[in-house]
Structure formats: structure tokens, C-alpha cells
C-alpha positions as a Markdown table, in Angstrom:
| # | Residue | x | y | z |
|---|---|---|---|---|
| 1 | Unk | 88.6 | -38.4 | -40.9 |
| 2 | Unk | 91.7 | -38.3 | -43.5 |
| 3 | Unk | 92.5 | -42.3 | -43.9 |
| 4 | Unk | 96.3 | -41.7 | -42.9 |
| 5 | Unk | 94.7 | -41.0 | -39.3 |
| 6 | Unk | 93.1 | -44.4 | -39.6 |
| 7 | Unk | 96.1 | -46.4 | -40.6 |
| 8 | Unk | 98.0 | -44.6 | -37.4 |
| 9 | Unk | 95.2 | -45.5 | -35.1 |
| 10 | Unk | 95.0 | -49.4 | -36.6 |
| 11 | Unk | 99.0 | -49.6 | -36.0 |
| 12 | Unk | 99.0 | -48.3 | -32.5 |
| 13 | Unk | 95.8 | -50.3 | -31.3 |
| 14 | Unk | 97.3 | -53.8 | -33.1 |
| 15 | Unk | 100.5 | -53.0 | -31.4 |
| 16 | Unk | 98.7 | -53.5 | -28.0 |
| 17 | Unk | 96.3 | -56.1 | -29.0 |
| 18 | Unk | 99.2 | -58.6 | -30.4 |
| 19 | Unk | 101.6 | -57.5 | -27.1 |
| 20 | Unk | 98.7 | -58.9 | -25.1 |
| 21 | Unk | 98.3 | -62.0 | -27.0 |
| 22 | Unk | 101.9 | -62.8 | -26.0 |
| 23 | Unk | 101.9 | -61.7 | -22.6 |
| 24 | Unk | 98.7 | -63.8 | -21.9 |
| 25 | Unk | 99.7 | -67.2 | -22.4 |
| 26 | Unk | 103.3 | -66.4 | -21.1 |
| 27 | Unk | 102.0 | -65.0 | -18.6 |
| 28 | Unk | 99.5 | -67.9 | -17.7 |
| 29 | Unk | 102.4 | -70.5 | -17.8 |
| 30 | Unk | 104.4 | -68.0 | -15.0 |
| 31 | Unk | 100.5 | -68.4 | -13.2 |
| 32 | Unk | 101.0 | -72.4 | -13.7 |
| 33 | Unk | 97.9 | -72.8 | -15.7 |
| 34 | Unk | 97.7 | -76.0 | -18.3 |
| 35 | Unk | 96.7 | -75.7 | -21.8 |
| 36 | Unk | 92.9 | -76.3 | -21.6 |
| 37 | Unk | 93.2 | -72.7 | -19.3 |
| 38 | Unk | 95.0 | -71.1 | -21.8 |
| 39 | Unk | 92.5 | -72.2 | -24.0 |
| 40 | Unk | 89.3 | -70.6 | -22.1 |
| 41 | Unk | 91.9 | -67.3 | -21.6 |
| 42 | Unk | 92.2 | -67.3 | -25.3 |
| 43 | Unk | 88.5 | -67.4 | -25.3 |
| 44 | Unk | 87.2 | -65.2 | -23.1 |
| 45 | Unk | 88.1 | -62.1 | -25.4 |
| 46 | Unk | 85.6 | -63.0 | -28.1 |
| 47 | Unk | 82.5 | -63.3 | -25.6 |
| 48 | Unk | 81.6 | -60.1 | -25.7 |
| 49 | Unk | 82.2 | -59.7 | -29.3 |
| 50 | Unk | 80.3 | -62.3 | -30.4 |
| 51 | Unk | 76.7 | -61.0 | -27.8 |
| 52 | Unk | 77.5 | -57.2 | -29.1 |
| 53 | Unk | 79.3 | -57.1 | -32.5 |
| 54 | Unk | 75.8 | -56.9 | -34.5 |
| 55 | Unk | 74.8 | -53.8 | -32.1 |
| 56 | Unk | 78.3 | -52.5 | -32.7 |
| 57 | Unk | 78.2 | -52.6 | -36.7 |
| 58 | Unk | 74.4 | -51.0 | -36.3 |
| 59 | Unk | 76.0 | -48.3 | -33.9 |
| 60 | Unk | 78.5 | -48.0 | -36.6 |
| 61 | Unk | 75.7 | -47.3 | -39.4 |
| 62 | Unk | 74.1 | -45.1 | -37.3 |
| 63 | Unk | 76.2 | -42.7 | -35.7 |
| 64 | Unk | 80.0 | -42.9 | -37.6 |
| 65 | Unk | 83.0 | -43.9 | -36.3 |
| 66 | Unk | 84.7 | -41.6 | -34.6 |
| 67 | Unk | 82.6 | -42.2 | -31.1 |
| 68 | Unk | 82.7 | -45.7 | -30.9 |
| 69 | Unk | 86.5 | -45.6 | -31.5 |
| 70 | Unk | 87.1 | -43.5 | -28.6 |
| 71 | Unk | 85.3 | -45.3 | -26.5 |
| 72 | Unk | 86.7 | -49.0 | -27.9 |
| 73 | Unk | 90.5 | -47.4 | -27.4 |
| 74 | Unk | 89.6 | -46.1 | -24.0 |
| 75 | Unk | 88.3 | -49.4 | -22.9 |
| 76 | Unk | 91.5 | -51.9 | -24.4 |
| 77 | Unk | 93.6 | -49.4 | -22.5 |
| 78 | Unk | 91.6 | -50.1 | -19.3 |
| 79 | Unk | 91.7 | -53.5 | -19.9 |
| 80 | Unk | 95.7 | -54.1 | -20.3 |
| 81 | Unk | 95.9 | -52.4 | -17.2 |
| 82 | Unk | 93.7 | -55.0 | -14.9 |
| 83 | Unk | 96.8 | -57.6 | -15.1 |
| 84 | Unk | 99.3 | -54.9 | -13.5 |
| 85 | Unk | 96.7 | -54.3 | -10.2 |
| 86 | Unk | 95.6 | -57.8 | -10.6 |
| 87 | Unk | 98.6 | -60.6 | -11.2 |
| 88 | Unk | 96.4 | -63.7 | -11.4 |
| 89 | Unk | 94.7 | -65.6 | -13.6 |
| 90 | Unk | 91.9 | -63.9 | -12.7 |
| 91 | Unk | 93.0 | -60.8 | -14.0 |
| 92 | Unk | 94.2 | -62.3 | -17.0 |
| 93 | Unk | 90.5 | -63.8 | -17.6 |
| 94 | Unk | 89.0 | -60.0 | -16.6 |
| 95 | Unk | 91.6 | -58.3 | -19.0 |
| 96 | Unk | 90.6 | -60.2 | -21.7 |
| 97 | Unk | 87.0 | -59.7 | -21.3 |
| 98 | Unk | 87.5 | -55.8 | -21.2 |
| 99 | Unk | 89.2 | -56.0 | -24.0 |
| 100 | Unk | 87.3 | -58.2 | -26.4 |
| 101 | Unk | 84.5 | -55.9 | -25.2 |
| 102 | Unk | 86.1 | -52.6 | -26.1 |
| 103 | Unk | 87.4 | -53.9 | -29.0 |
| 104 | Unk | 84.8 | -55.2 | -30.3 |
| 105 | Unk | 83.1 | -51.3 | -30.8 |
| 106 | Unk | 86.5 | -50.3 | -32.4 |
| 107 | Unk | 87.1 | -53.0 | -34.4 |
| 108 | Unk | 83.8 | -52.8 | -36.5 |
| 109 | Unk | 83.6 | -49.1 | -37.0 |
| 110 | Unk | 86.9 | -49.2 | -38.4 |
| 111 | Unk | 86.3 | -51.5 | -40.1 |
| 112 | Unk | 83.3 | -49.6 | -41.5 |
| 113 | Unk | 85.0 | -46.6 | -42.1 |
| 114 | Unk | 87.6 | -47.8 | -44.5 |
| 115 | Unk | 84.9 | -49.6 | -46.5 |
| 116 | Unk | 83.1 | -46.2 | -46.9 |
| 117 | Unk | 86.0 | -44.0 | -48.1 |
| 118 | Unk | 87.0 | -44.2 | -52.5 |
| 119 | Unk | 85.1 | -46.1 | -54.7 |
| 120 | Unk | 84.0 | -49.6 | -55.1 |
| 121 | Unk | 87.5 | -50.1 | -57.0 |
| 122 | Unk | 89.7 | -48.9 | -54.6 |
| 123 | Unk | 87.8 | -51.1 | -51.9 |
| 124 | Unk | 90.3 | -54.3 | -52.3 |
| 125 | Unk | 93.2 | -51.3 | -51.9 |
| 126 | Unk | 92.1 | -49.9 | -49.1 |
| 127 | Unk | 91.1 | -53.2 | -47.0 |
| 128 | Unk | 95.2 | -53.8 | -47.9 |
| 129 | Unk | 96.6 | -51.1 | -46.9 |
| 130 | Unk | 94.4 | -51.1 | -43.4 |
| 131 | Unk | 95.7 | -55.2 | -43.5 |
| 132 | Unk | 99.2 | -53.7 | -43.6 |
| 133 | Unk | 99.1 | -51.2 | -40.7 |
| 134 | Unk | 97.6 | -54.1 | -38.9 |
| 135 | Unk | 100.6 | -56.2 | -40.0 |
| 136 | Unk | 103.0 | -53.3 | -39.2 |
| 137 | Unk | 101.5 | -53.0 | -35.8 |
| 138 | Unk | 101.5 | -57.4 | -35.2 |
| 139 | Unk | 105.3 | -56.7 | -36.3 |
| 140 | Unk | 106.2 | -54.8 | -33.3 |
| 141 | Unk | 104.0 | -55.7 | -30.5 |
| 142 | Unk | 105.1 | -59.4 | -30.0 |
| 143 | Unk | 108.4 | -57.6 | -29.9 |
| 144 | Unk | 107.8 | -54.8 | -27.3 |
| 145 | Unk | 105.8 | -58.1 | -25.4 |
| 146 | Unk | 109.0 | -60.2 | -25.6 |
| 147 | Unk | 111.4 | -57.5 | -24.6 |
| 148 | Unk | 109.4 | -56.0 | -21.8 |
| 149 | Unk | 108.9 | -59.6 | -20.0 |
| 150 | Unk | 112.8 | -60.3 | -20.2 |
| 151 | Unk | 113.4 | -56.5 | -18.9 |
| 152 | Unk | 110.6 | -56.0 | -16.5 |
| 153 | Unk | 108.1 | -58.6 | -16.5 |
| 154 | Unk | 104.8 | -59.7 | -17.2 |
| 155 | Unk | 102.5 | -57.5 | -14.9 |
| 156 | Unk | 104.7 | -54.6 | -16.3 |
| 157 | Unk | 104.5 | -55.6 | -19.7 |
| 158 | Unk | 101.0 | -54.9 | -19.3 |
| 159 | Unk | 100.9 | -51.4 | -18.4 |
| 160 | Unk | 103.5 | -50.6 | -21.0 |
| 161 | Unk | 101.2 | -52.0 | -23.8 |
| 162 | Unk | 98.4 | -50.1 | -21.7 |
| 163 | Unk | 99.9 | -46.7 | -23.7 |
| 164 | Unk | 99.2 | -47.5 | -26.8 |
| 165 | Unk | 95.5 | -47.4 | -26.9 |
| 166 | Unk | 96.0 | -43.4 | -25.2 |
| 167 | Unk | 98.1 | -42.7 | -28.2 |
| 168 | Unk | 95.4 | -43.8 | -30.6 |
| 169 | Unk | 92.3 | -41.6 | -29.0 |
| 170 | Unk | 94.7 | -38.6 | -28.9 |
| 171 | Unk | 94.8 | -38.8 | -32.7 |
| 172 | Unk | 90.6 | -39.8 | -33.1 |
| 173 | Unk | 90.1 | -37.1 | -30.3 |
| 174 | Unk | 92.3 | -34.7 | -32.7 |
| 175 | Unk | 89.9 | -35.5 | -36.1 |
| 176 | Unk | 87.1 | -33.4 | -37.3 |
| 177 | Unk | 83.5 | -34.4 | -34.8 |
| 178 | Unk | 82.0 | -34.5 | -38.4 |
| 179 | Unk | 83.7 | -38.1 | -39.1 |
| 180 | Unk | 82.4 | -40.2 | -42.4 |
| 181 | Unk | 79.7 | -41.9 | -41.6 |
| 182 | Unk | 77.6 | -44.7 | -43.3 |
| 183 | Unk | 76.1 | -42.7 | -45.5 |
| 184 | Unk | 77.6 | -42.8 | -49.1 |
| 185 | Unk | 76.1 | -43.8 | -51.9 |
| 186 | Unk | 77.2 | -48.0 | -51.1 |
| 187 | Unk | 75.3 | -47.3 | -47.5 |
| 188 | Unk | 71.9 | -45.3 | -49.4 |
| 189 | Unk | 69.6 | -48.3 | -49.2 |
| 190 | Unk | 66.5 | -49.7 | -47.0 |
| 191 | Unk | 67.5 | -51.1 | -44.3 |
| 192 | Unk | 66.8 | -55.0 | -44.2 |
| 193 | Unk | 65.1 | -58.0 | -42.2 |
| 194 | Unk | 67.9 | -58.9 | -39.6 |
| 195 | Unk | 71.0 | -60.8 | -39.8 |
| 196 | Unk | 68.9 | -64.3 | -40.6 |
| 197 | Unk | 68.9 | -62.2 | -44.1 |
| 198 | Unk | 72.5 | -61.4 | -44.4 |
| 199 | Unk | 73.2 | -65.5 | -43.1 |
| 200 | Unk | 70.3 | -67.0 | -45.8 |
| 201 | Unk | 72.7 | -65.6 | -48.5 |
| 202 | Unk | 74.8 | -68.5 | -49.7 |
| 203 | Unk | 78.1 | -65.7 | -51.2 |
| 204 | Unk | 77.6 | -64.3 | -47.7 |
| 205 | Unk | 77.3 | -67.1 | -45.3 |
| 206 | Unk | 80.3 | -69.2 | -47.1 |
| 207 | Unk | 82.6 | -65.9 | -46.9 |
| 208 | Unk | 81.5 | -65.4 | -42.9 |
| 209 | Unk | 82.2 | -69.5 | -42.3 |
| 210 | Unk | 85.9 | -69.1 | -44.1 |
| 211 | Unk | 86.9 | -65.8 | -42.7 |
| 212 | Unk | 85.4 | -67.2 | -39.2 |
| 213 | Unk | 88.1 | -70.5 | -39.6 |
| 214 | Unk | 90.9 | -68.7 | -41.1 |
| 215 | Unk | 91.5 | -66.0 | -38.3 |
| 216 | Unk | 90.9 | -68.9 | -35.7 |
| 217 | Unk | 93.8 | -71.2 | -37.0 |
| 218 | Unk | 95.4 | -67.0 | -36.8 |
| 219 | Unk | 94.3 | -66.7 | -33.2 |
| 220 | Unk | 95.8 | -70.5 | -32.4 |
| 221 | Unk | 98.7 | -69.4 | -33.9 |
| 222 | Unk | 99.3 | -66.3 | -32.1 |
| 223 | Unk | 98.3 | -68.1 | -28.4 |
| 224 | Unk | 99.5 | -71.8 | -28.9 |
| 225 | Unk | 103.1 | -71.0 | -30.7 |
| 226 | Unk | 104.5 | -68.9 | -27.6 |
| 227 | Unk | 103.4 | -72.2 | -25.5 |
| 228 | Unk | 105.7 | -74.1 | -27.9 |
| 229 | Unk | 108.1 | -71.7 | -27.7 |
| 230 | Unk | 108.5 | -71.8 | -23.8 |
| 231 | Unk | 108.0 | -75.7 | -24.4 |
| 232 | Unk | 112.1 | -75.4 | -26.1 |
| 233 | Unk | 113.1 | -73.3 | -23.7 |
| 234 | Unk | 112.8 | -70.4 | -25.7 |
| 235 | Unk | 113.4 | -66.9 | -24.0 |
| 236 | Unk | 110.6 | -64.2 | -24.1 |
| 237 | Unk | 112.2 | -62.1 | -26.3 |
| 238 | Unk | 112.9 | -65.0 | -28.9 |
| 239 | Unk | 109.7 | -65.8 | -29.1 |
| 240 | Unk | 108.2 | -62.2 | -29.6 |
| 241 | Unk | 110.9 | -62.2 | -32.6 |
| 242 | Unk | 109.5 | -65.8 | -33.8 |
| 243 | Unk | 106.1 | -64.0 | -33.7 |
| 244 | Unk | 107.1 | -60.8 | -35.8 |
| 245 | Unk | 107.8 | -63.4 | -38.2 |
| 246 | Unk | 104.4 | -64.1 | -39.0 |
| 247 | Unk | 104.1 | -60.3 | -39.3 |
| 248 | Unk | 106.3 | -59.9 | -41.6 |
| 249 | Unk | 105.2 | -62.5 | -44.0 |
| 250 | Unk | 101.8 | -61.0 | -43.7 |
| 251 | Unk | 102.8 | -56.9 | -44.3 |
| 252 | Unk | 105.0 | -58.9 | -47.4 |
| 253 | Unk | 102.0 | -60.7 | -48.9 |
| 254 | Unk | 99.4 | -57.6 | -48.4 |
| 255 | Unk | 101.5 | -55.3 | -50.3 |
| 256 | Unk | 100.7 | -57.8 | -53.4 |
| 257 | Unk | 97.4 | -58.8 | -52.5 |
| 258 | Unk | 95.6 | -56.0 | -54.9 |
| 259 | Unk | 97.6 | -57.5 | -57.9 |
| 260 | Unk | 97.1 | -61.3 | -56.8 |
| 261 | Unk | 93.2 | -61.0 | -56.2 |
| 262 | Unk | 93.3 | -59.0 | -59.6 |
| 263 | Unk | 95.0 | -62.2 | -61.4 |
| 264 | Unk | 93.2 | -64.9 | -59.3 |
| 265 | Unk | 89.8 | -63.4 | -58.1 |
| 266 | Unk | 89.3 | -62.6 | -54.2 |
| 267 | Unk | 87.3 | -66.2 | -53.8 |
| 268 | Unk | 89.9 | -68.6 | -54.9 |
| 269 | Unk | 93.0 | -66.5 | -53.3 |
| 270 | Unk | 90.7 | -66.6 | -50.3 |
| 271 | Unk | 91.0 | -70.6 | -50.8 |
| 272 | Unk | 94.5 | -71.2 | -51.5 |
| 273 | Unk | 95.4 | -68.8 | -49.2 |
| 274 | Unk | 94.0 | -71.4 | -46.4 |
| 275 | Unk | 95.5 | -74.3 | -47.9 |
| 276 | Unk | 99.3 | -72.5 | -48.2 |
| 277 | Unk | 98.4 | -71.9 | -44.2 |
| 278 | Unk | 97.7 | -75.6 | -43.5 |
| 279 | Unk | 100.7 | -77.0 | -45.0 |
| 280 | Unk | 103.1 | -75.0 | -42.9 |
| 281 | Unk | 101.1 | -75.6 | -40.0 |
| 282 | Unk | 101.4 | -79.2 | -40.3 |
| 283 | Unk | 105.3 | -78.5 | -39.9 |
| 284 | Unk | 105.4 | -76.6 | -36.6 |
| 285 | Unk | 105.4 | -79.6 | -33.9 |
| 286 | Unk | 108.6 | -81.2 | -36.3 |
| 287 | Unk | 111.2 | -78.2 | -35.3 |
| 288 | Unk | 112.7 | -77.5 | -32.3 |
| 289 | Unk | 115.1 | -74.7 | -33.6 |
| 290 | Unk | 114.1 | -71.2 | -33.3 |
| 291 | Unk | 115.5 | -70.2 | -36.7 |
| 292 | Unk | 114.0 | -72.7 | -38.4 |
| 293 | Unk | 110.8 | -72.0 | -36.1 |
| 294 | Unk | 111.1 | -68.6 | -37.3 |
| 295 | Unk | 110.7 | -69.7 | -41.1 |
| 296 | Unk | 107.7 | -71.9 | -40.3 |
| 297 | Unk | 106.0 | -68.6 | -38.7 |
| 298 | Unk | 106.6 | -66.5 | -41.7 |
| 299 | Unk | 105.0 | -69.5 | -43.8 |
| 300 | Unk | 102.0 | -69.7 | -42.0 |
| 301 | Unk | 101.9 | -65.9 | -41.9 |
| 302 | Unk | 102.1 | -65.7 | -46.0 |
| 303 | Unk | 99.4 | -68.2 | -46.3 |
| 304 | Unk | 96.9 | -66.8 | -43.6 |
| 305 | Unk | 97.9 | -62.8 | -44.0 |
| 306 | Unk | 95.7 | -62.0 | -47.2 |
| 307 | Unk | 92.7 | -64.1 | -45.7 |
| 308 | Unk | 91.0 | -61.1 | -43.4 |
| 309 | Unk | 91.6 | -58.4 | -45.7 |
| 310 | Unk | 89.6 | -60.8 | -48.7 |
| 311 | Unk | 87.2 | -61.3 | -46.0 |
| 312 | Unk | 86.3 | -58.0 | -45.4 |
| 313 | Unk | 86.5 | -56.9 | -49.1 |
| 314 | Unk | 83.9 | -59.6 | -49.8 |
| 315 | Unk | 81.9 | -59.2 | -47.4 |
| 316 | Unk | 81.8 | -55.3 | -47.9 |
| 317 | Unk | 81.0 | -55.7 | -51.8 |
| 318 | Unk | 78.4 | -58.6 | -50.8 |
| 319 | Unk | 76.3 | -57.3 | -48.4 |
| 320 | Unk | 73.1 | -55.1 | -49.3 |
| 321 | Unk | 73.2 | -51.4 | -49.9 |
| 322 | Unk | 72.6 | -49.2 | -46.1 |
| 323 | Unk | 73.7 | -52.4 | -44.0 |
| 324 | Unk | 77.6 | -53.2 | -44.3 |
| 325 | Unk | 78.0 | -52.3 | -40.6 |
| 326 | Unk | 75.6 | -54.7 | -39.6 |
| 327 | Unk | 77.1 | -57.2 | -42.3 |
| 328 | Unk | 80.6 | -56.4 | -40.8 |
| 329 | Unk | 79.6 | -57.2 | -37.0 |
| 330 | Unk | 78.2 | -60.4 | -38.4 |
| 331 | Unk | 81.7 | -61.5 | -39.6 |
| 332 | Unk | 82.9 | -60.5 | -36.5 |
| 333 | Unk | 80.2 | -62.5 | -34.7 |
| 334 | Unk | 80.7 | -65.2 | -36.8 |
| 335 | Unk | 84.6 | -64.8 | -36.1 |
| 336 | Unk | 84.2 | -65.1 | -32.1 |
| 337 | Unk | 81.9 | -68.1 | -32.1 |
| 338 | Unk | 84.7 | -69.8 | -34.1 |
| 339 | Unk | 87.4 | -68.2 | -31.8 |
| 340 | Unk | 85.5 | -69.2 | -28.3 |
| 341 | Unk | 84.8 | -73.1 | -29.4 |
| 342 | Unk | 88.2 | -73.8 | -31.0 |
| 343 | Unk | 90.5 | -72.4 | -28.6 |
| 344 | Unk | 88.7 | -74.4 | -25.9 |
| 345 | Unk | 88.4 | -77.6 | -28.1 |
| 346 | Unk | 92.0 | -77.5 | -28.8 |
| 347 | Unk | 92.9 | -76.7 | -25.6 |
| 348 | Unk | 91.6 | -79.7 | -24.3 |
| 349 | Unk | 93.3 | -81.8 | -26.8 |
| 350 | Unk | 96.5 | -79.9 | -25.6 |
| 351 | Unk | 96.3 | -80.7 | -22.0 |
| 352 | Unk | 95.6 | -84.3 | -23.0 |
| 353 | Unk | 98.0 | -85.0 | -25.9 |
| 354 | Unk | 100.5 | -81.8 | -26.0 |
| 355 | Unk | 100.7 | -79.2 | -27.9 |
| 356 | Unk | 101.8 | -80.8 | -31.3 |
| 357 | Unk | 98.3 | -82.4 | -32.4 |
| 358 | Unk | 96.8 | -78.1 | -31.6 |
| 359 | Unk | 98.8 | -77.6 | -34.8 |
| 360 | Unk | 97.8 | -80.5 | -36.5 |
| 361 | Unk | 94.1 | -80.0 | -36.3 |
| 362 | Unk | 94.2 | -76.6 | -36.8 |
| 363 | Unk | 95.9 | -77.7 | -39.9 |
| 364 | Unk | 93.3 | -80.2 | -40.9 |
| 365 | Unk | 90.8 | -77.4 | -40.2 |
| 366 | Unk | 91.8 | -75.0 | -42.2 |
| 367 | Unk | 93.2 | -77.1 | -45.0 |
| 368 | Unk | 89.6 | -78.7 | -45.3 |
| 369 | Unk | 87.9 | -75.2 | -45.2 |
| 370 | Unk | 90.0 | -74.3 | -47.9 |
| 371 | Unk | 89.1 | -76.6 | -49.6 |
| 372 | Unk | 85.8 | -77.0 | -49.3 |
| 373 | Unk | 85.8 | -73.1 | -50.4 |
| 374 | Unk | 87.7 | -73.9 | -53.5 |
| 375 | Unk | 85.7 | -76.4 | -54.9 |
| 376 | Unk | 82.5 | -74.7 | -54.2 |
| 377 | Unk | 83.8 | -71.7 | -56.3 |
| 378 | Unk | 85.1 | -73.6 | -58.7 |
| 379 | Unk | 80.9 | -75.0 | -59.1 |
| 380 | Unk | 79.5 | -71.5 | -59.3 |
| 381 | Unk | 81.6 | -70.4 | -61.6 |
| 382 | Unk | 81.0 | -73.1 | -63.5 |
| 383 | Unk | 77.2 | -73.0 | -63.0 |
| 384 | Unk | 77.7 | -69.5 | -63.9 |
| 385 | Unk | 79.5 | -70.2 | -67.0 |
| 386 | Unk | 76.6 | -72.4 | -68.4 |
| 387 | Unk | 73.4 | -69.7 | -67.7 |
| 388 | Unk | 75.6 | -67.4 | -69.6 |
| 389 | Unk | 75.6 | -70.0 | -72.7 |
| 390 | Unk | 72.1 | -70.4 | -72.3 |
């Protein structure tokens, strides 16, 4: 499977993913729900993932990527089509749940696929380019999400994204049947004891805890800013456009990020990266203008953009020979425990306090993660530093 065909398939597939995640919560203020129900709905796409993404990354060792892609495509196409038949908030809750488990399958042999093709120094490379499809895709589906509510609405806006997983298996149903699988040389290794054995290793577990925080204070980004949004009085289509924002700033930050983890290492950009994303967050809840809500978006989105592709990199170069599906679906694992307790968390501070303190304490989250990552780094090197004079 030529790696152009994966870059089309991540763009397509992100375009519908990050239409959803606007058309959810707008979609769930039309419904009347509160915060603390937008905050389950933002949940109840990672339950799946988190019960079935260590299967998923062993599926992916075992049998390649090409299968589970179908099938993961197939499935988030189904599932932004349950909202259009079924306008409630039960349909939203059954969409999500289709398509966190669909996705789930996708996600991770993709994932493993782009860490099997080059060599070990093009890995960083190609984990950026794949970061920037997925950036190029987040560009334009908080638009089409936007655009298509203000034209046609919500339950519409669903089955319009619904197309964009078709368009991804026609081109994986076009590739050769003989698709890489995890095989190479990286993958040639025994297989190990479990995933207690991937978690016992301290490089590991800290990269899986970070990457786990970073793409929640992401996912409370995506859900909790169009609720802000609406809370100005900002049209859909505005806030789709405040949303490509963040999308920008990410595609902008992950055409440098070989060069920058080059120059500062993958661990500390991972760090400051975090940080940069906690400071703009703290500004959010301070503007009410769209403009200037706009240039808060692309902040956050410069600070948090080069965190998943790190995460994956490190991961991928960490994680024992024959087993980086399996250590892949634990990072996703480890992502949707995160992104089922702090979506519901926040969401109950929201419904009690508003929506400003959500940004505040994802702030404080992510700014302490940082840099608790930072200074940790910053020991082992140092630790590192003196067995090497000894």
C-alpha cells in the first residue's frame, strides 16, 4: 500500500471524524442537553476503544492493515448516519459508540502501517506527514460541519459527513490485497508477556500518561469551544471557521516538527509543547470576540498539534521488536480512559460553574503534565549523563 494512499485515506476519514465532533455538541444544545450530557456524549466514543484497542493493534500485527481499515471506514460511515434516522440524543449517544468502535480498528492499523514503512530515521517524518493529512482533514471538516448546519441542518449534516468514510474504502478497496504488514525487520521479534510489560516500562508508561492528557485537553477543545461559541451567539459556520483555526496552527507546526524534535529531542518538545497549550488555554474564557477567539484557537492548536505525532514516534521507537501494534493500541487505550473520565469530570464542573473553569482545568491539567514530563527528562538525562562519566 503506496503511503500517498494512506495520507488520502487519513484526510478523508479526519474530515468526517472532526465534522462530527462539531455537529455533536451543536447538535446536543438544538436537543437541550446541559454540559455534564455533552460531556458523557463526548465520552461515549472512547468506550469501545479503550475495551478493544489492545485486540485491535494485535489484529493489526497479525493480519495488516488493509482489512481492518475497510471494515473501521465502513463502520464510522454507519455510524454518522444513525443521527439522520435517529434525531435525539439517543442517536447522538448510539453514533458515537459506532463510531469510536469502528474507529478504533482503523485508527491503530494506520497507525501501524505508517510506523512500518522507511527506516527508523524517516519514522519522526512519516508520523508528520500522517499528523499533517490529519491536520489537513481537521482543517476542513469543522468547516463542511459549520456550513452544512447553517444550510441544511444538523441531522443533514450528518449524512453529508457520512460520505467521507465511502470515499476512503474505495481507495483501501482499490490497493494491492498483499498490504504491508507487521513484519519488517522493527516487527521480527518474540512476542512478549502482555501489556502489564509494555506499562512496567518507565519510557513507555510516561509517553502513554502524556500522550493520554495531551489529546484529552485536544478532545475538550474540539467539544467544549463550539459550546462557548454558541454561548456568544456565535453562528454555526463561525464556529467551524474558529475550529479550522486550530487546524491550521497544527498542519503549520507539523511541517517543522522533524527539524524542532531534531534541535530539541522528541521528549522535551513533547513537554513544552503541553505547556505552550496550557497558556493559551487559560485565555479562552477572557474573549468574547470571534476574531480574537480565532487567534486563541490557533495558539492552542500550535502548542497541542506536535504532541500526537511525538507520541506515536516514541512510542513506535520504544516499544519491543514484533509488538508495536499491541504497544500502539495501548496508547490508544491509555488515550480513551483519559478521554471517558475527563470529558465527564469537566462536564460536571460545566453544568455547575460554566463553561470558563472546563478551560481552566484543562489548562492546569496539561500545564502540570507538562511539566511533570519536563522535569522528569531533564533527571534521566542527567542520570544518564553521570553513568556515562563513570
Amino acid at each position: 500500500m503506496s503511503f500517498h494512499a494512506l495520507l488520502a485515506v487519513t484526510m478523508i476519514n479526519m474530515l468526517g471524524i472532526r465534522a462530527s465532533r462539531v455537529l455533536a455538541p451543536l447538535f446536543a444544545i438544538e436537543l437541550g442537553a446541559n454540559p455534564f450530557l455533552i460531556g458523557v456524549l463526548a465520552a461515549m466514543d472512547s468506550v469501545f476503544p479503550l475495551l478493544l484497542a489492545l485486540y485491535a493493534g494485535k489484529l493489526s500485527d497479525r493480519l495488516g492493515g488493509r482489512a481492518p481499515m475497510i471494515f473501521g471506514s465502513l463502520g464510522m460511515s454507519g455510524g454518522l448516519m444513525v443521527p439522520y434516522f435517529m434525531p435525539s440524543l439517543m442517536g447522538l449517544y448510539l453514533a458515537a459508540a459506532l463510531i469510536g468502535l469502528s474507529h478504533v480498528f482503523y485508527n491503530v492499523s494506520m497507525q501501524n502501517l505508517v510506523g512500518t514503512l522507511g527506516t527508523a530515521k524517516e519514522r519522526t517524518k512519516n508520523f508528520s506527514n500522517y499528523s499533517l493529512a490529519l491536520s489537513f482533514g481537521s482543517l476542513f471538516g469543522p468547516l463542511l460541519a459549520g456550513f452544512a448546519i447553517d444550510v441544511v441542518g444538523h441531522a443533514q449534516g450528518y449524512l453529508i459527513a457520512s460520505l467521507t468514510p465511502l470515499a476512503a474504502v474505495a481507495i483501501l478497496a482499490l490497493q494491492p490485497r498483499d498490504a504491508p504488514r507487521a513484519q519488517a525487520a522493527h516487527e521480527a521479534g518474540p512476542r512478549g508477556g502482555g501489556a502489564l510489560e509494555l506499562w512496567r516500562m518507565p519510557g513507555l508508561r510516561r509517553v502513554f500518561i502524556v500522550g493520554g492528557v495531551l489529546l484529552a485537553g485536544i478532545d475538550l477543545f474540539q467539544f467544549y469551544m463550539p459550546i462557548y461559541g454558541h454561548s456568544l451567539g456565535l453562528s454555526a459556520s463561525v464556529i467551524g471557521m474558529v475550529m479550522s483555526m486550530f487546524s491550521v496552527a497544527s498542519f503549520t507546526v507539523r511541517t517543522m516538527l522533524p527539524v524542532l524534535a531534531r534541535r530539541m529531542g522528541e521528549q522535551a518538545l513533547l513537554a513544552y509543547a503541553m505547556l505552550l497549550g496550557a497558556a493559551a488555554y487559560v485565555s479562552v474564557p477572557f474573549i468574547a470576540n470571534a476574531w480574537v477567539l480565532g487567534a486563541a484557537a490557533f495558539a492552542v492548536g500550535f502548542g497541542l498539534g506536535c504532541g500526537m505525532p511525538l507520541s506515536m514516534t516514541l512510542v513506535y521507537s520504544g516499544c519491543p521488536p514484533g509488538r508495536s501494534g499491541e504497544a500502539l493500541g495501548l496508547r490508544v487505550a491509555v488515550n480513551n480512559v483519559m478521554h471517558i473520565i475527563v470529558p465527564v469530570l469537566f462536564g460536571a464542573v460545566g453544568s455547575a460553574f460554566g463553561v470558563g473553569p472546563v478551560f481552566w482545568l484543562s489548562a492546569a491539567l496539561l500545564g502540570g503534565t507538562g511539566w511533570f514530563s519536563k522535569t522528569r527528562h531533564q533527571k534521566e538525562k542527567q542520570h544518564d549523563s553521570q553513568s556515562q562519566r563513570r
